[in-house]
N, C-alpha and C positions, 0 to 999 in steps of 0.2 A: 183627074184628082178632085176636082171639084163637085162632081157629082158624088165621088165617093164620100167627101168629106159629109155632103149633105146627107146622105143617106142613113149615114151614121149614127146609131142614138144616141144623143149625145148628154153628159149631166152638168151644170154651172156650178160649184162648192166651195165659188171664193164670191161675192159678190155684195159690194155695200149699197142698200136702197137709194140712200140721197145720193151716193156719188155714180148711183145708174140713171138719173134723173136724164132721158132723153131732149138735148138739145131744142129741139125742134119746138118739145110743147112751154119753152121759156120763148122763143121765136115767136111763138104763136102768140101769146101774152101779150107781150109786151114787147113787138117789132121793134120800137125805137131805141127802149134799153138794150136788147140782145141781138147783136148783128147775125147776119146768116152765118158768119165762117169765121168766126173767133182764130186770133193764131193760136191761141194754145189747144185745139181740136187738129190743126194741121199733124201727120205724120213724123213732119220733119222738127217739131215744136219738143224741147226738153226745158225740163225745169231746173231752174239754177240750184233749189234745196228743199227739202218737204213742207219747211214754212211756206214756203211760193207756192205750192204743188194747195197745199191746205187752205191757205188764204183765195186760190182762186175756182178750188171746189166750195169753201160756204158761200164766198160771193153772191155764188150762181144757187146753188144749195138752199141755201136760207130763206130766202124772198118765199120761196115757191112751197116747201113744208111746215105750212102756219095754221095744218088741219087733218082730219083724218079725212077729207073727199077727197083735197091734192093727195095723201099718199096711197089714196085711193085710182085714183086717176093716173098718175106717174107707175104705180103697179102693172094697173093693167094697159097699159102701152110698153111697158119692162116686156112684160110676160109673153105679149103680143111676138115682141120679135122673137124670143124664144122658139116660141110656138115653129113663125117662119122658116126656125132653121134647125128644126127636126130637135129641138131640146126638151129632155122630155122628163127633166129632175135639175130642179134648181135650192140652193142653199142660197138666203139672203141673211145679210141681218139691217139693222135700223139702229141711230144711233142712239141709246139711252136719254130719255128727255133729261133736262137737265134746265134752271133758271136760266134764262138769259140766252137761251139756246131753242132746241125743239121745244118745245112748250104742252106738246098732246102728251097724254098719258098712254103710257106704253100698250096695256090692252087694245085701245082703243085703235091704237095704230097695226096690231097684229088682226084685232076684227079688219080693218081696213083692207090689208092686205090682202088676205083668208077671201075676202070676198070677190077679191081682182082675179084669184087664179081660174085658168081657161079648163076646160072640158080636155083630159091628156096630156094635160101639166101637174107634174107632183112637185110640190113646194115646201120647204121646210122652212119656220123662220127663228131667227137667232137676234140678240142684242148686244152690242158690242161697246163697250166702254172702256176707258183710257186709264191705264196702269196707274194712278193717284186717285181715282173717282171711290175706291173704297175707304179713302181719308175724307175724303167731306162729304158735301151734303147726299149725296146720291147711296149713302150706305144702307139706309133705311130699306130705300127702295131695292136694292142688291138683296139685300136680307130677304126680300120677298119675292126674287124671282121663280123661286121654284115653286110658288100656287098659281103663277101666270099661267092660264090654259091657251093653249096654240105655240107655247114657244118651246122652240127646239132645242136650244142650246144657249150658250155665250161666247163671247169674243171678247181676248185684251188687243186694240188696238191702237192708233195713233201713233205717235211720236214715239217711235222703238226706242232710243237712248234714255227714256223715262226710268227712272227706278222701280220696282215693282213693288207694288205695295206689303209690307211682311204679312199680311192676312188673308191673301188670294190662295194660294193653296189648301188653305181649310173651308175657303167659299167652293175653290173649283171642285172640292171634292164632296163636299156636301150638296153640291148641285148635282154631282156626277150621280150621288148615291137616291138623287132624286129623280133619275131616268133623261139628266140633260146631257147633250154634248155640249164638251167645253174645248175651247181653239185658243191659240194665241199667236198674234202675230209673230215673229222670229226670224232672226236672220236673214231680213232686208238693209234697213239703216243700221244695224251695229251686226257686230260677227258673231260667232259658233258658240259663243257663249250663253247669247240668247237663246239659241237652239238646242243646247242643255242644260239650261234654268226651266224652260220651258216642259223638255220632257222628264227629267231627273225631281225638279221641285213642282213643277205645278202638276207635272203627271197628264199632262194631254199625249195624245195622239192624232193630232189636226193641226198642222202646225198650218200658219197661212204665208207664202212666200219659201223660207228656210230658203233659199238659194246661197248662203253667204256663209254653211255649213260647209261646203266645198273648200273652204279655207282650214279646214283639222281634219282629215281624214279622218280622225277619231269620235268625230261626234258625225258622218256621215255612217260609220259600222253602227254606232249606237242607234242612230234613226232607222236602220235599215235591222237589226235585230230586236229592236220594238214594234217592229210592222207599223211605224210610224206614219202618214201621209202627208206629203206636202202637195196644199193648195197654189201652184204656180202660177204666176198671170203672165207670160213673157213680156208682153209688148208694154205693160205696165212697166215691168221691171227696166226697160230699153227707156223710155219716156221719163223715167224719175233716177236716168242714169245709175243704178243700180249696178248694170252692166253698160258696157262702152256700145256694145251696138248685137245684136242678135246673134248673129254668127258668132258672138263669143258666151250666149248662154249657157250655163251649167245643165238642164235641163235632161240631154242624155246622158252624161255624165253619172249624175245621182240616178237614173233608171237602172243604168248600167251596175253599178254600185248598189243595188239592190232596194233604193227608197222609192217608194210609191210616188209617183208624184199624177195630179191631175192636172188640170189646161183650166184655166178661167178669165174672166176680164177686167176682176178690179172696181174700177169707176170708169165705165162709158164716158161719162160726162168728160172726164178728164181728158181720155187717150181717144176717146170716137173709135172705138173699137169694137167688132162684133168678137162673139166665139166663132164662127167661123173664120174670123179674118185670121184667128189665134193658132189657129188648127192648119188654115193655109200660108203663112208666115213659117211654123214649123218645118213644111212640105217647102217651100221656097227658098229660103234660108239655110235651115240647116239640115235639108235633105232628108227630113223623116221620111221613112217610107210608109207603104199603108199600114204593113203590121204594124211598126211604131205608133203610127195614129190610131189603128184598131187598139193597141195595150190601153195607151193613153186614155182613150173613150171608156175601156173596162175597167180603168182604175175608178176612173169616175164612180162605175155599178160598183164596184165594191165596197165601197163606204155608203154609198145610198142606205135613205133611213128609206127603205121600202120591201116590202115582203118576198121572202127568198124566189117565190113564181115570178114578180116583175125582174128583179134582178135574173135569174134564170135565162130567161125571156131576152133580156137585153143583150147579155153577153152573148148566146146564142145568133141570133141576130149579127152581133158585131164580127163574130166567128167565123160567121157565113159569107160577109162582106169582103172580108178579109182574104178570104180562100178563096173565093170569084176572082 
């Protein structure tokens, strides 16, 4: 199973920069601040509420992206492991600069990135910001997302029980109309409501997580008659108790139910998690089999921003594996 899973071609389209920020090159820093084996990277490590889970990814987070070389450098050590295990289409996004926070300016950090990715890695990049960020200061800059060259999309994230700001759906769709994709977190920290605000008012089709749609059958027909896509991170979801423990993930459930759903990791930083481990977790746990892992992997190529010959190509591939 493990060879299969490697073989795989596989795509990442849930994935945030600073909280993939690989352990190691904070180890490497500055040994004395950052121990080898932190508890909250252990397996067995769950976080008591998303405040905790947030407070102890900037911790780590912040120190380290205070430029565009680190997010230079933390990219391509990202990318790197990609590379490792056959991924071969990644979606990130970076958290919108903001005072008193990241401090580089958005370009500069999508140059940054642009320049980390490896020879056979397609990369797409996105900037994600927090459902009140179009009431202050950061509107200006929203207003200008769409002359940013290299960015792919946006994201509402953070703290799901946030109210949404009443002027995001006239941004989300004026960015749409400007060739971005637009995502919104959904139905993690609050239920199926989020996951039809999201698709009915803001008009995405990328939801990130949706797993908590599962609680209204009604808004699970509705994602699954929009050819809607849920970005799922499992072991994220298990880690920030979401769900009680794996073997009770919703994951084939909504496939089964007809929503899209893809496999991704979240925040490394957080859970010390690979996509493979994500992929072999499924196969351990809940008994995916290879088809199900082969879908899973095709879900992925279907939303890829990438030319219907790679796409082709990939799914082919996955097809072949599959049938072996």
């Amino acid at each position: 199973m493990r060879d299969f899973i490697q073989a795989l071609p596989k795509t990442e389209t849930h994935l945030h920069l600073e909280g993939a920020l690989p352990y190691e090159l904070l180890w490497a820093w500055q040994p004395k601040k950052w121990p080898p084996d932190p508890d909250f990277r252990d397996r067995r490590y769950r976080y008591a509420t998303f405040p905790d889970f947030e407070r102890i990814l900037l911790e780590h987070a912040l120190p380290w992206f205070d430029s565009a070389a680190r997010y230079h450098e933390a990219a391509r050590a990202i990318f790197a492991k990609h590379v490792a295990q056959n991924v071969r289409y990644v979606e990130t996004s970076f958290h919108l600069p903001v005072t008193g926070f990241i401090k580089v300016p958005g370009p500069e950090i999508i140059a940054a990135i642009r320049a980390a990715v490896p020879p056979g890695l397609e990369v797409r990049i996105f900037t994600g910001m927090l459902r009140s960020d179009l009431g202050g200061e950061l509107r200006a800059t929203i207003d200008q997302l769409h002359t940013w060259d290299g960015l792919a999309g946006v994201d509402l994230h953070g703290f799901e029980q946030m109210p949404t700001h009443p002027d995001t759906a006239a941004v989300w769709a004026r960015l749409r109309a400007a060739g971005k994709v637009t995502k919104c977190h959904a139905g993690e920290f609050d239920g199926p409501a989020r996951v039809r605000e999201a698709i009915e008012v803001l008009g995405v089709n990328r939801i990130q997580h949706g797993v908590r749609s599962m609680e209204d059958p009604a808004v699970v027909r509705l994602a699954a008659e929009r050819g809607v896509t849920f970005d799922v991170c499992p072991l994220s979801n298990v880690g920030l108790k979401v769900v009680p423990a794996l073997k009770d993930h919703p994951i084939r459930k909504l496939i089964q139910a007809g929503v899209r759903c893809t496999v991704s990791t979240d925040d490394p930083l957080c859970f010390a998690n690979s996509l493979t481990e994500e992929y072999e977790s499924l196969a351990g746990e809940l008994a995916f089999t290879r088809a199900e892992l082969a879908q899973v992997a095709a879900n992925g190529w279907a939303v890829a921003s990438v030319s219907k010959e790679a796409r082709a190509s990939a799914v082919a591939t996955i097809a072949a594996l599959a049938a072996a």
